[in-house]
C-alpha angles and dihedrals in degrees: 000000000000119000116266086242090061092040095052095052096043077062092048094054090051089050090048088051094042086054094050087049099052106024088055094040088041085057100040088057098044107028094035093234134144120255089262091051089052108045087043086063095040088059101042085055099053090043095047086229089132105189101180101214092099112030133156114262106159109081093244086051089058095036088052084042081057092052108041097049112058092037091053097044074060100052094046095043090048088045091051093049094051086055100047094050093048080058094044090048082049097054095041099041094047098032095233138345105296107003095104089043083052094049088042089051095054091053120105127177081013133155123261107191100182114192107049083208120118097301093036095066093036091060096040093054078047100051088045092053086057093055089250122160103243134201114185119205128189146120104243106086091186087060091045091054085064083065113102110208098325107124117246146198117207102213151080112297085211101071112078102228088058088055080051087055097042082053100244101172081057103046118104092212137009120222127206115188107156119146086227115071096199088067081045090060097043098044082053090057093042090049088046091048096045101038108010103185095049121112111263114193123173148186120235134196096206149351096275085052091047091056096047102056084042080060086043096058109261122157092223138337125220120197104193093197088056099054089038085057096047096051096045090055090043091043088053092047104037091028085162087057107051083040083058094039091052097041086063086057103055089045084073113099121236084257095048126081136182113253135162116232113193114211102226118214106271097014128127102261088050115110081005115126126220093251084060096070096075079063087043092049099229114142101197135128121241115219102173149335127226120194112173105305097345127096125196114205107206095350114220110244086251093071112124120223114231122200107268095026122141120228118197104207140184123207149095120309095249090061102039089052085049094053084038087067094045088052092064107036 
């Protein structure tokens, strides 16, 4: 779906189009004139120059001049003032030339959504909430000036110099959350062909879709019908067990999240068991542990932590970035 800026001018310049044809033609019939001529007069009539030196002087040549005029002083105008408030958005959406490019430029594991639709925003209010750098890409400038204080990029995700802009080598994951899955597809190949270590997540209508952007490149693939689907179904079944499993959630407090922490071979969690992190001085809560195959509800504190394995944590940002880097060294 193009912007309705791009769209009104795209009808301006037909109009525009529309006005030389048949304004010149229109002179050429009527005045005898070559298509020069013509379109010489056609121009200093719409401009109100009024040279003089070519002028109607047969009545369907005036009564051409009384058409074309005023209709074309519209259509510029129009055209002008398209382009003016497509420069005024810029400077107030982006609070000066250069200054979003400059804050783009200093981030660093951030967050490229690209697609501003329903699930976009959605994942982008969620990312926030977790405190995430986010760069938000999509074409629809309207739907970018909604953003508050979240840097943006006004352009298609799927060209390679706007996944430069949105500071793709530097992002720590990449987000497609188009409603077709066919641009999802095809933003998964241009991110692996432009950074191709970078974290590529996308949604999915269906299973088939799901597949296709596996075969694409993409790190993992969410369908939320799917899973909407799924829970609804489970929640109906094991009523006792989502109650449980939401009950956990509400127990996190507004400052808590939810966040995954590997333990890297040789790093300091590795060998460690649970009861060590109150000497450690890490204040988190433990939900579960996978190892392999193998998943720990609730593990006890004298669970040891093998390296790979996978913790499932709850607690404020500040000390699960703090387990995070234990994790990994």
């Amino acid at each position: 779906m193009q912007p309705s800026w791009f769209s009104n001018r795209v009808i301006l310049l037909i109009a525009i189009g529309l006005l030389v044809s048949i304004g010149t033609s229109g002179y050429m019939h009527f005045e005898d004139l070559t298509a020069f001529e013509a379109f010489y007069m056609l121009v200093i009539s719409v401009t109100t120059v009024g040279y003089g030196d070519i002028h109607p002087v047969t009545a369907a040549g005036r009564s051409l001049t009384l058409l074309v005029v005023p209709v074309g002083l519209l259509l510029v105008f129009g055209l002008g003032v398209s382009l003016a408030t497509e420069r005024l958005d810029d400077l107030i959406l982006r609070g000066g030339v250069g200054r979003l490019e400059r804050k783009i430029a200093g981030l660093k594991d951030h967050f490229i959504v690209c697609g501003y639709g329903r699930l976009g925003r959605e994942v982008t209010a969620n990312l926030r909430k977790l405190g995430c750098s986010i760069v938000v890409v999509d074409k629809d400038r309207e739907r970018l000036g909604e953003l508050d204080g979240i840097p943006f990029v006004v352009g298609d995700a799927l060209r390679e110099e706007v996944l430069d802009r949105a500071g793709i080598h530097r992002a720590r994951a990449l987000l497609a959350t188009f409603s077709e899955d066919t641009l999802n597809v095809y933003l998964v190949l241009e991110a692996r062909e432009v950074a191709p270590e970078i974290d590529v997540i996308s949604t999915a209508s269906d299973r088939e879709a799901s597949r296709r952007l596996y075969l694409a490149g993409a790190s993992r693939v969410v369908s939320p019908q799917i899973m909407g689907a799924d829970i609804l179904a489970k929640s109906a079944y094991n009523p006792s067990i989502y109650q449980l499993m939401s009950d956990v959630m509400s127990e996190t407090a507004p400052e808590e999240t939810i966040s995954q922490v590997v333990v890297n071979p040789g790093s300091s969690l590795s060998g460690r068991h649970l009861s060590d992190f109150a000497e450690m001085d890490i204040d988190v809560r433990v939900m579960l542990i996978r190892t392999g195959d193998s998943v720990m509800l609730s593990p006890a504190g004298n669970s040891v932590l093998e390296p790979g394995s996978v913790l499932v944590v709850v607690g404020d940002r500040d000390e699960l970035e703090k387990l995070e880097r234990m994790g990994l060294s």
